[in-house]
mmJSON file of the N, C-alpha and C atoms, coordinates in Angstrom:
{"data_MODEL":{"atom_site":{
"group_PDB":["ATOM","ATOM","ATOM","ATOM","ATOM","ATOM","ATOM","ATOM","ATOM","ATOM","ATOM","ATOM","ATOM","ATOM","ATOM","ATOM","ATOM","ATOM","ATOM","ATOM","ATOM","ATOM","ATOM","ATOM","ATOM","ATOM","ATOM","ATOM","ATOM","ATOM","ATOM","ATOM","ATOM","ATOM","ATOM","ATOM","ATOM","ATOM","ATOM","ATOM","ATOM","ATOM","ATOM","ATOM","ATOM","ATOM","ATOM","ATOM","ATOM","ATOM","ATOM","ATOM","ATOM","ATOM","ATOM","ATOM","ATOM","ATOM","ATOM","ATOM","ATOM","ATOM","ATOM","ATOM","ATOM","ATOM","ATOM","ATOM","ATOM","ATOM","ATOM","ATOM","ATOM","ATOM","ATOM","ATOM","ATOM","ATOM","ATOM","ATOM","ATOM","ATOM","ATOM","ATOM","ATOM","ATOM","ATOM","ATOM","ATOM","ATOM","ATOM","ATOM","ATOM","ATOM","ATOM","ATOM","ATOM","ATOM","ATOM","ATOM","ATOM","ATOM","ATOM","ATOM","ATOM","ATOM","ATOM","ATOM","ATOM","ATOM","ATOM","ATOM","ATOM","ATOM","ATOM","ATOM","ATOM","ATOM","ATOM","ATOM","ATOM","ATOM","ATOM","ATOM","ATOM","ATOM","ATOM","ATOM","ATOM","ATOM","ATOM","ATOM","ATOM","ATOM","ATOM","ATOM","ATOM","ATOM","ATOM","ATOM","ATOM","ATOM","ATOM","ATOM","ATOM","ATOM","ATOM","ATOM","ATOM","ATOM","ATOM","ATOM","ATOM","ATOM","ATOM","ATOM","ATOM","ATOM","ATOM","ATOM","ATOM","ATOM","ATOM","ATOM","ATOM","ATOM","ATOM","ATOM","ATOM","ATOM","ATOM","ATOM","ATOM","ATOM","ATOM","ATOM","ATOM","ATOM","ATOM","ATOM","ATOM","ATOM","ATOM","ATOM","ATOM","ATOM","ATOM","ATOM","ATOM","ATOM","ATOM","ATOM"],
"id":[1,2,3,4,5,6,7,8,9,10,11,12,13,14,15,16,17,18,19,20,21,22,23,24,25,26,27,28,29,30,31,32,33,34,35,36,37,38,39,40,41,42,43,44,45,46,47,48,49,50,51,52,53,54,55,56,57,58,59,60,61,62,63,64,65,66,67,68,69,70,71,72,73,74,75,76,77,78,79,80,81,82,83,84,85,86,87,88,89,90,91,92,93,94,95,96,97,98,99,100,101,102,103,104,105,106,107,108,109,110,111,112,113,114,115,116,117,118,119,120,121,122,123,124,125,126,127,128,129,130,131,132,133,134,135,136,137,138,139,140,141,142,143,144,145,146,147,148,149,150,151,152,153,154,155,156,157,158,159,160,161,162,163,164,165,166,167,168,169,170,171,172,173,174,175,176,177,178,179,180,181,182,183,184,185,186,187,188,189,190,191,192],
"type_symbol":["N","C","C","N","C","C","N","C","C","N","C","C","N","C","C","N","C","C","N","C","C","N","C","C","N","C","C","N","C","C","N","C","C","N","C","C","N","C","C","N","C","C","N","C","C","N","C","C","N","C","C","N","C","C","N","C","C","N","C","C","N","C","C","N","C","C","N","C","C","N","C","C","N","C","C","N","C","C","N","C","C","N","C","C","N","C","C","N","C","C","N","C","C","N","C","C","N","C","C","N","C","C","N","C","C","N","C","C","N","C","C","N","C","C","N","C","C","N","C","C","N","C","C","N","C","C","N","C","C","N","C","C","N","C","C","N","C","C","N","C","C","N","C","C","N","C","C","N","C","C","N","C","C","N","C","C","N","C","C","N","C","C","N","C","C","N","C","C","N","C","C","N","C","C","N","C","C","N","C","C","N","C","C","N","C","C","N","C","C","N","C","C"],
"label_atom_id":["N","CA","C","N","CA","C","N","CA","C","N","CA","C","N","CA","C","N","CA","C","N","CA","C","N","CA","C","N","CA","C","N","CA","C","N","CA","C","N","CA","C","N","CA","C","N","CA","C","N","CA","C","N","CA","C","N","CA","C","N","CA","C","N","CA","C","N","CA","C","N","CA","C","N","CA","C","N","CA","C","N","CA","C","N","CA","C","N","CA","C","N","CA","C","N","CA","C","N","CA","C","N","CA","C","N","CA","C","N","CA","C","N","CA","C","N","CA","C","N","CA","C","N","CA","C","N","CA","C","N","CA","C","N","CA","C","N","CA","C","N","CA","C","N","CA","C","N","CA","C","N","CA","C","N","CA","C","N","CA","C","N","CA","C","N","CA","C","N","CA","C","N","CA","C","N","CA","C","N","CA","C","N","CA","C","N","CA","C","N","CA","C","N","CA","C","N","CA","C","N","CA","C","N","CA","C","N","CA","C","N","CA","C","N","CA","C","N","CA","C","N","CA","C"],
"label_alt_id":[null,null,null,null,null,null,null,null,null,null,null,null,null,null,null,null,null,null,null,null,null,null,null,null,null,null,null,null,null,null,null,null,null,null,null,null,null,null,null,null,null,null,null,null,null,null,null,null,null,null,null,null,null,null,null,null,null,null,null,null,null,null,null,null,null,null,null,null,null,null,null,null,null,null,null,null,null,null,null,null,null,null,null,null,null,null,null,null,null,null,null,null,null,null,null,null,null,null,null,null,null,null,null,null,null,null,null,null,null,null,null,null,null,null,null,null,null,null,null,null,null,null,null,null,null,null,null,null,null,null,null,null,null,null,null,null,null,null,null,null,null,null,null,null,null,null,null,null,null,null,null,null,null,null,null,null,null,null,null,null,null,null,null,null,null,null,null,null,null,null,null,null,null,null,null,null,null,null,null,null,null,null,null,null,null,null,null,null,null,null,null,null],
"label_comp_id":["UNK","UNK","UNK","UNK","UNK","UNK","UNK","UNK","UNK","UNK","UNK","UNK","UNK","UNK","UNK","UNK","UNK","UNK","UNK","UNK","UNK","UNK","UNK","UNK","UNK","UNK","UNK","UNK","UNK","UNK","UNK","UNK","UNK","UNK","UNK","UNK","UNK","UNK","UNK","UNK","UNK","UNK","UNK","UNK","UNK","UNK","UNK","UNK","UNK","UNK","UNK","UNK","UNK","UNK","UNK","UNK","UNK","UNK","UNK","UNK","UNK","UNK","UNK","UNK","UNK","UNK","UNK","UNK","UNK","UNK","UNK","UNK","UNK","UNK","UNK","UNK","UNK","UNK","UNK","UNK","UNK","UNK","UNK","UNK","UNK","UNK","UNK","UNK","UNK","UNK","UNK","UNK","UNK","UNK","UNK","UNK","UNK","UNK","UNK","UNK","UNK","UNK","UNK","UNK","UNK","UNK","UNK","UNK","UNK","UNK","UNK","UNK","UNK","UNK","UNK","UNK","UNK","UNK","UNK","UNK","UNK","UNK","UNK","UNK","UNK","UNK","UNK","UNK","UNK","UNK","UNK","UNK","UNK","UNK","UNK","UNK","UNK","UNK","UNK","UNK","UNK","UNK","UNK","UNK","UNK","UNK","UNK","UNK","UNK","UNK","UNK","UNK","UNK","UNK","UNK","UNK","UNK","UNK","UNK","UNK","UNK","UNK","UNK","UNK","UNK","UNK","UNK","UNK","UNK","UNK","UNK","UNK","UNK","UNK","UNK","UNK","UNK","UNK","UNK","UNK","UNK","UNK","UNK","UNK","UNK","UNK","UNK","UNK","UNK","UNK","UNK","UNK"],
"label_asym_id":["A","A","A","A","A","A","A","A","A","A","A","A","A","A","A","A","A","A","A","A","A","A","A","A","A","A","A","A","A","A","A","A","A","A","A","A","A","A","A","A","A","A","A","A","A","A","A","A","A","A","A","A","A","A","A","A","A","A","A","A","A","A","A","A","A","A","A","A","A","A","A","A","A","A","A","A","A","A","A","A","A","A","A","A","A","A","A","A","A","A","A","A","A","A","A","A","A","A","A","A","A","A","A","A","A","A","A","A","A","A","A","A","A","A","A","A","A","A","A","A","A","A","A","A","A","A","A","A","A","A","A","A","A","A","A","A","A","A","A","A","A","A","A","A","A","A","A","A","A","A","A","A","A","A","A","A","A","A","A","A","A","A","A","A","A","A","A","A","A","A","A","A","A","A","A","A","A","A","A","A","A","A","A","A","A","A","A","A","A","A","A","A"],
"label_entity_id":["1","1","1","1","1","1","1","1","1","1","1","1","1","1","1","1","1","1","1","1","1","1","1","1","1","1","1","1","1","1","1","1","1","1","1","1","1","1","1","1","1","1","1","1","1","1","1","1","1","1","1","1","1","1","1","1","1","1","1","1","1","1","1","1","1","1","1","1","1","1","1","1","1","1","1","1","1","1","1","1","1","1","1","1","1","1","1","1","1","1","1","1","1","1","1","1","1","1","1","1","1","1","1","1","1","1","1","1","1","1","1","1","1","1","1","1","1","1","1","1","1","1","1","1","1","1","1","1","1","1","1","1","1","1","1","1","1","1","1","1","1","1","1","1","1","1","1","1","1","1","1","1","1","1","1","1","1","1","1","1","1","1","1","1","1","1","1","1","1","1","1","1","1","1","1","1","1","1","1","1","1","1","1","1","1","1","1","1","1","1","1","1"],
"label_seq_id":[1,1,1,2,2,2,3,3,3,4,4,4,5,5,5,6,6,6,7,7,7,8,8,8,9,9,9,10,10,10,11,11,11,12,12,12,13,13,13,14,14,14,15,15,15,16,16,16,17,17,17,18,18,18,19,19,19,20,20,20,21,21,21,22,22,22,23,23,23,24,24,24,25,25,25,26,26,26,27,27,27,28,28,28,29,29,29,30,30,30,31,31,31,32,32,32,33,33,33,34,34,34,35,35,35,36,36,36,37,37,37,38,38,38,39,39,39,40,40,40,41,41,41,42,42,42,43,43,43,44,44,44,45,45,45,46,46,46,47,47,47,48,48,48,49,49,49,50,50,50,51,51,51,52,52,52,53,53,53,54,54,54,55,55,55,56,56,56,57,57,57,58,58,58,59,59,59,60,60,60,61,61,61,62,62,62,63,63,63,64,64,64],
"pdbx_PDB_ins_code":[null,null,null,null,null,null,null,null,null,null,null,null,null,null,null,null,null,null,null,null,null,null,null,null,null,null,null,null,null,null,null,null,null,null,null,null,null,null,null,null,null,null,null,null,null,null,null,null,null,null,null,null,null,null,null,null,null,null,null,null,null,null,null,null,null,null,null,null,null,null,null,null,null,null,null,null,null,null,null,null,null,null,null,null,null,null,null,null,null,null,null,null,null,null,null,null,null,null,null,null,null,null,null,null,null,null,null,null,null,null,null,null,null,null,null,null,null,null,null,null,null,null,null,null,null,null,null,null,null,null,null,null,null,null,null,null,null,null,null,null,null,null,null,null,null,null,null,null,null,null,null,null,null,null,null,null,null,null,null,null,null,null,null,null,null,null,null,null,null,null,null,null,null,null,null,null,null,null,null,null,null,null,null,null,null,null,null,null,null,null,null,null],
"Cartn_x":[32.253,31.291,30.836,30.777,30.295,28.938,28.125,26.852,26.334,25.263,24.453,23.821,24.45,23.482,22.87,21.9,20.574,20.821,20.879,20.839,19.704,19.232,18.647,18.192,17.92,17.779,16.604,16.739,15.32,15.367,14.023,14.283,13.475,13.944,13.644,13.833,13.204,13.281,14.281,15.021,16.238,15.197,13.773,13.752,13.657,13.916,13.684,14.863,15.465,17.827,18.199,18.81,19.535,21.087,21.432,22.897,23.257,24.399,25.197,26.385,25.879,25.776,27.806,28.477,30.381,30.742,30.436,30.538,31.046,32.86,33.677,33.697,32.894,32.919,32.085,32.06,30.63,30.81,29.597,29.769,29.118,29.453,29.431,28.496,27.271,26.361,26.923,28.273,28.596,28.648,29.609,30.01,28.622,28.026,26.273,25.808,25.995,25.414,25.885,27.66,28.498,28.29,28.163,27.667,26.533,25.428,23.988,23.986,24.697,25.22,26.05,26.76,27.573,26.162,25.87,24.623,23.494,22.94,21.998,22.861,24.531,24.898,25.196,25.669,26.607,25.818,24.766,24.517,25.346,24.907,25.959,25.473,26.416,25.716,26.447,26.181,27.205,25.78,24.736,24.435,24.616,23.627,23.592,23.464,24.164,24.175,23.806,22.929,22.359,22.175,21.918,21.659,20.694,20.135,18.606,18.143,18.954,17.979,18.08,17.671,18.137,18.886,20.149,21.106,21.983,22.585,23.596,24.943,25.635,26.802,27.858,27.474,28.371,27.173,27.471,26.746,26.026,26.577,26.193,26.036,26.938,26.973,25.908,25.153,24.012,22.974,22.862,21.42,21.503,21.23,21.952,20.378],
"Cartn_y":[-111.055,-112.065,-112.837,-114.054,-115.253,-114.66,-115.093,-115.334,-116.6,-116.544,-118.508,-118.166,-119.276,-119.892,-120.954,-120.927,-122.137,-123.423,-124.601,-125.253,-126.063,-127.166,-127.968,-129.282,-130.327,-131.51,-131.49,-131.46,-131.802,-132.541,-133.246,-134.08,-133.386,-133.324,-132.245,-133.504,-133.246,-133.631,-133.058,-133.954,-133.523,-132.043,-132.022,-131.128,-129.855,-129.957,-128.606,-128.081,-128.341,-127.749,-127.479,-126.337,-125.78,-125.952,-126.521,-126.37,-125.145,-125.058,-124.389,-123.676,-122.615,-122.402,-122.274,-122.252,-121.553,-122.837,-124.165,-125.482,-125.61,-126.021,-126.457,-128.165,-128.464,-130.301,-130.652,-131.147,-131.721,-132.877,-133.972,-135.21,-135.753,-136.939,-137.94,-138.423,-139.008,-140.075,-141.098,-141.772,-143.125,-142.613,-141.256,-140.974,-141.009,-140.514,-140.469,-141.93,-142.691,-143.997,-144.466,-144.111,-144.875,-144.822,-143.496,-142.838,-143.317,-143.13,-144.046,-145.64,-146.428,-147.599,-147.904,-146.928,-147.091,-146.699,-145.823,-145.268,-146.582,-147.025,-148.419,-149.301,-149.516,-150.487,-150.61,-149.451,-149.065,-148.048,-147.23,-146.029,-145.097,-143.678,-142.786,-142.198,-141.448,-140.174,-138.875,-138.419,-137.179,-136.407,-135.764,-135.159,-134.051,-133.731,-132.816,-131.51,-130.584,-129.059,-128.243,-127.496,-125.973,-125.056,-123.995,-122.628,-122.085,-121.141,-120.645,-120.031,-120.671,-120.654,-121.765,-123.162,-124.575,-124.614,-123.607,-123.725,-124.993,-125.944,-126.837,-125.758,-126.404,-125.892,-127.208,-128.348,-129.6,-130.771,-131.958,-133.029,-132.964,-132.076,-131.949,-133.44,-134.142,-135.619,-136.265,-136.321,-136.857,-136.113,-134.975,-134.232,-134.515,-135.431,-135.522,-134.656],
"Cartn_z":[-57.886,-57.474,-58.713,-58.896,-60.028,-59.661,-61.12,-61.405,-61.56,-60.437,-60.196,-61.82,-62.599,-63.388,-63.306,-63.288,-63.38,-64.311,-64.207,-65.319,-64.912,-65.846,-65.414,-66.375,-66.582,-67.283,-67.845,-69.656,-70.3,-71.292,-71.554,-72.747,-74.07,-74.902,-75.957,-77.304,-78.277,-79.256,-80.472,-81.012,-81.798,-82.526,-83.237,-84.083,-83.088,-81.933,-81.182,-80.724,-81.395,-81.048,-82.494,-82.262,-83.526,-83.291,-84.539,-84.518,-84.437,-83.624,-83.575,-85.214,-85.877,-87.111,-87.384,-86.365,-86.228,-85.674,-85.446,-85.573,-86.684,-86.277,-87.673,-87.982,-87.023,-87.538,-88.588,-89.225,-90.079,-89.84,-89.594,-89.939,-91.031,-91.539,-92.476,-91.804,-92.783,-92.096,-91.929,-92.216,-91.526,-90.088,-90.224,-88.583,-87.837,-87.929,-87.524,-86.879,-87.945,-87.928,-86.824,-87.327,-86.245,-84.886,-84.503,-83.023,-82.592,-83.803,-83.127,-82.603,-83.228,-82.885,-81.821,-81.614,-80.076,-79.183,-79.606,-77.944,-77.922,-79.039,-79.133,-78.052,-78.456,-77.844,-76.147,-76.303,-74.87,-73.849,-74.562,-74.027,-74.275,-73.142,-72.763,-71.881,-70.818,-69.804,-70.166,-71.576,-71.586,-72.027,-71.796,-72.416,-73.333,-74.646,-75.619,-74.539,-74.746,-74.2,-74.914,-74.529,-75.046,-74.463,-74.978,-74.62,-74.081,-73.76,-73.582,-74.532,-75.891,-76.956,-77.961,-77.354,-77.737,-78.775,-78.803,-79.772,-79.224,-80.088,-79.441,-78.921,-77.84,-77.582,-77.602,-77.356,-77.91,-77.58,-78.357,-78.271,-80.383,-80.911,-82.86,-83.353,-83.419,-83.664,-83.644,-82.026,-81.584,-82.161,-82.827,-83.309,-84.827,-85.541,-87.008,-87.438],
"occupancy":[1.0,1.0,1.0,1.0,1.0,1.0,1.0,1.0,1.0,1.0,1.0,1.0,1.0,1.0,1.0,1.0,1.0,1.0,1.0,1.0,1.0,1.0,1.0,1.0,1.0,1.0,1.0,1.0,1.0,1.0,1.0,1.0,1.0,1.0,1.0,1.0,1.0,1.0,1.0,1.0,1.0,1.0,1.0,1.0,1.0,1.0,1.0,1.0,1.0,1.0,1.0,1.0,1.0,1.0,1.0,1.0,1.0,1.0,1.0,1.0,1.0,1.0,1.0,1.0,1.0,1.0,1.0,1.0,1.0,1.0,1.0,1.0,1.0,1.0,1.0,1.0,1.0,1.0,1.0,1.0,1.0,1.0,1.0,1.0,1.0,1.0,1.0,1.0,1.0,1.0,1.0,1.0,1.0,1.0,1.0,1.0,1.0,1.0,1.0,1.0,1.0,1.0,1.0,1.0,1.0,1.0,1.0,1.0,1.0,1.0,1.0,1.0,1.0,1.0,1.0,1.0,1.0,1.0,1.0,1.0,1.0,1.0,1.0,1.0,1.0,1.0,1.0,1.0,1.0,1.0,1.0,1.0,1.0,1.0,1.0,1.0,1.0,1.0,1.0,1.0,1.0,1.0,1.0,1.0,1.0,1.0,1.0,1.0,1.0,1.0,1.0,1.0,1.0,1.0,1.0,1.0,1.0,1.0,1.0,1.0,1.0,1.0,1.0,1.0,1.0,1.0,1.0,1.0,1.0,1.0,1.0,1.0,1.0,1.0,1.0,1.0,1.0,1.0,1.0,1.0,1.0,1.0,1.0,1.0,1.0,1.0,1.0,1.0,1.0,1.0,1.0,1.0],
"B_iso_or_equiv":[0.0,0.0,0.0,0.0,0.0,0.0,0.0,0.0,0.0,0.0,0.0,0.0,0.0,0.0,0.0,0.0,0.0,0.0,0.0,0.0,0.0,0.0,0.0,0.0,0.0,0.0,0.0,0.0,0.0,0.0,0.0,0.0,0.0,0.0,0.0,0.0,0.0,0.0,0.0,0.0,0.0,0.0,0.0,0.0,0.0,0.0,0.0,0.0,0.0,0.0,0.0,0.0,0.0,0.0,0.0,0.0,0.0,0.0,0.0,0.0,0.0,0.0,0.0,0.0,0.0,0.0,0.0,0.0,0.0,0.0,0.0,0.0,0.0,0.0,0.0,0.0,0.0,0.0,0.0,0.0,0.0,0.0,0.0,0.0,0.0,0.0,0.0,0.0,0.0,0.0,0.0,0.0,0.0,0.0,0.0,0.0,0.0,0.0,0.0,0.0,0.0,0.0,0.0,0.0,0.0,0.0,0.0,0.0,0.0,0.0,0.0,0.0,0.0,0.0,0.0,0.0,0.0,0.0,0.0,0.0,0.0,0.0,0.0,0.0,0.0,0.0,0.0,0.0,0.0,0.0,0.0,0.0,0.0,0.0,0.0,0.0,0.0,0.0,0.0,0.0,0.0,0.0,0.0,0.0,0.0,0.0,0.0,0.0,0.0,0.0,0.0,0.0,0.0,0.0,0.0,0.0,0.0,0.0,0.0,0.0,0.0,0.0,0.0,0.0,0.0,0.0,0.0,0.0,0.0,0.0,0.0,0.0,0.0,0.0,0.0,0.0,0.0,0.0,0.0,0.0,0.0,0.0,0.0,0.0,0.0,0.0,0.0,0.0,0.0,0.0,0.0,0.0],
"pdbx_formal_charge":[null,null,null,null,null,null,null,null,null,null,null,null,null,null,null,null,null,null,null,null,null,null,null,null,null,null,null,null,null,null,null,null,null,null,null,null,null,null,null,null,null,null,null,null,null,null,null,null,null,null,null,null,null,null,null,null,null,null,null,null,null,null,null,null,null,null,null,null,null,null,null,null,null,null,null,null,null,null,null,null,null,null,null,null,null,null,null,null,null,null,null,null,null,null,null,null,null,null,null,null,null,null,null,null,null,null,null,null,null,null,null,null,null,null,null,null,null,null,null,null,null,null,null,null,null,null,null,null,null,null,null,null,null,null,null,null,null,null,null,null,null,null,null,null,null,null,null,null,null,null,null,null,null,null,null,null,null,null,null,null,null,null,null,null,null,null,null,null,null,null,null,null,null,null,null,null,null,null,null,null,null,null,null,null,null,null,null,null,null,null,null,null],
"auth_seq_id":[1,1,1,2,2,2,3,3,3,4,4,4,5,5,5,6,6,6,7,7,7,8,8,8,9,9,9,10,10,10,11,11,11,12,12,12,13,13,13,14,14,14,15,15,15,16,16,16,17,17,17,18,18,18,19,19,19,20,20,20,21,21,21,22,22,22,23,23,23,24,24,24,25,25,25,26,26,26,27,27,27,28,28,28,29,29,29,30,30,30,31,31,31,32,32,32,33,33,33,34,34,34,35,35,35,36,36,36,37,37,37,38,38,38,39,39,39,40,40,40,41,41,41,42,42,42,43,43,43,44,44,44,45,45,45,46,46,46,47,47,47,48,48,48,49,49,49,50,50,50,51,51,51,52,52,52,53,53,53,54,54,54,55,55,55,56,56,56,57,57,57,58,58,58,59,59,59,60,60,60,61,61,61,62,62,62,63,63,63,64,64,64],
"auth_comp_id":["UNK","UNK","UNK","UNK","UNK","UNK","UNK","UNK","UNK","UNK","UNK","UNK","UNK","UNK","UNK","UNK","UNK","UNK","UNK","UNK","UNK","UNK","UNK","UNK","UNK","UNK","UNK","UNK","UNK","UNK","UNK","UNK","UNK","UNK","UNK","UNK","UNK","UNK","UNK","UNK","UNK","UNK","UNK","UNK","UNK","UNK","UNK","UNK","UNK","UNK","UNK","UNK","UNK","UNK","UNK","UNK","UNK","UNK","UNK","UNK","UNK","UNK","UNK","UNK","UNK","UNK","UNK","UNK","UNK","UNK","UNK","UNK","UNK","UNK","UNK","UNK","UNK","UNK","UNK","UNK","UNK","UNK","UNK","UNK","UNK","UNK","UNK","UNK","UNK","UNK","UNK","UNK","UNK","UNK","UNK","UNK","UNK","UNK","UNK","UNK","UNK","UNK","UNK","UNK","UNK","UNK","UNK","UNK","UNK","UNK","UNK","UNK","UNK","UNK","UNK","UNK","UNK","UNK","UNK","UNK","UNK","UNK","UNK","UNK","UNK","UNK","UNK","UNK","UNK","UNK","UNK","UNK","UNK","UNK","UNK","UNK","UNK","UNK","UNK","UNK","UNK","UNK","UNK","UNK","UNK","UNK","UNK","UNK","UNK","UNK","UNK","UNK","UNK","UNK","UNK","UNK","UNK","UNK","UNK","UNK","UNK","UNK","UNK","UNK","UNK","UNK","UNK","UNK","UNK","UNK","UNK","UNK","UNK","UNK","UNK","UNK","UNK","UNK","UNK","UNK","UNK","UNK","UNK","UNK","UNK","UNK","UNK","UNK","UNK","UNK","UNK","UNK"],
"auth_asym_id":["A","A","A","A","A","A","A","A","A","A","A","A","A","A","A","A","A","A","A","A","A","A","A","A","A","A","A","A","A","A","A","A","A","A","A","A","A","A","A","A","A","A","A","A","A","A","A","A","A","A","A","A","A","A","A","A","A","A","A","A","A","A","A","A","A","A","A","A","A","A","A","A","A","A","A","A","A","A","A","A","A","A","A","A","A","A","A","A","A","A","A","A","A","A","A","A","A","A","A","A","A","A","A","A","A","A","A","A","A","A","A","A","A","A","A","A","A","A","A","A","A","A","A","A","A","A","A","A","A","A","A","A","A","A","A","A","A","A","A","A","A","A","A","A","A","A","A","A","A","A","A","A","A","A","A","A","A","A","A","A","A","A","A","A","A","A","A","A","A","A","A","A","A","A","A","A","A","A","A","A","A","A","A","A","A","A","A","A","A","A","A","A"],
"auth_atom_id":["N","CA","C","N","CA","C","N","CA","C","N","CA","C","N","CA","C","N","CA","C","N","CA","C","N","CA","C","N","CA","C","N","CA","C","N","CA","C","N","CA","C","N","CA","C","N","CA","C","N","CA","C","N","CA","C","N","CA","C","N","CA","C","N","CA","C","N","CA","C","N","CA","C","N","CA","C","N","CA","C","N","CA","C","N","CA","C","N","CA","C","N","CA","C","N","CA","C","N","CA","C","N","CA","C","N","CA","C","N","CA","C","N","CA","C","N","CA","C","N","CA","C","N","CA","C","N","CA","C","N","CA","C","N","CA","C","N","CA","C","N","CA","C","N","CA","C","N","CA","C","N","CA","C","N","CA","C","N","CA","C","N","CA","C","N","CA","C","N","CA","C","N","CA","C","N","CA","C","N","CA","C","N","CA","C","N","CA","C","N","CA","C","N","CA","C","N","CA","C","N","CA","C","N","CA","C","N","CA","C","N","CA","C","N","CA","C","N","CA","C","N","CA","C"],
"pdbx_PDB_model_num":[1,1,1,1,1,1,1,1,1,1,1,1,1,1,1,1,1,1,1,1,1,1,1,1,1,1,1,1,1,1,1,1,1,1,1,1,1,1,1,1,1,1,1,1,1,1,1,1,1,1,1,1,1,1,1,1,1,1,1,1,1,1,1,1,1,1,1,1,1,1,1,1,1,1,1,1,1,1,1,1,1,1,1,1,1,1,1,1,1,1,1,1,1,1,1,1,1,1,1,1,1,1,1,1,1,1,1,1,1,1,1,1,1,1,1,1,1,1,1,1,1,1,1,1,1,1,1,1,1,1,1,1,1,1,1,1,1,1,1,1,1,1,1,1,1,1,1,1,1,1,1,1,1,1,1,1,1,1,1,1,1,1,1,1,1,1,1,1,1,1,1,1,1,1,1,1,1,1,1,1,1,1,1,1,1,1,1,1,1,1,1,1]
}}}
């Protein structure tokens, strides 16, 4: 039998998410920049994902 996990939508402030510390990407503040400038321009609907312990699980880019 699967286990119901709960999710649900919040808006949290970047200083309240921890990177994810076994995250092999690093970015460059151009890359940073670059990404903030697409979302200013275009938006996005992918949200930042975390844990139930506001660790990131993907969306790092967007938490510079």
């Amino acid at each position: 039998m699967t286990e119901l996990k709960i999710r649900k939508l919040e808006y949290l402030s970047p200083s309240d998410l921890d990177p994810d510390p076994r995250n092999p990407r690093k970015h460059s503040r151009p890359q940073v920049r670059a990404v903030a400038r697409s979302i200013k321009l275009l938006g996005f609907n992918a949200p930042i994902l975390v844990d139930q312990y506001r660790q990131v699980i993907t969306g790092h880019c967007r938490t510079p």
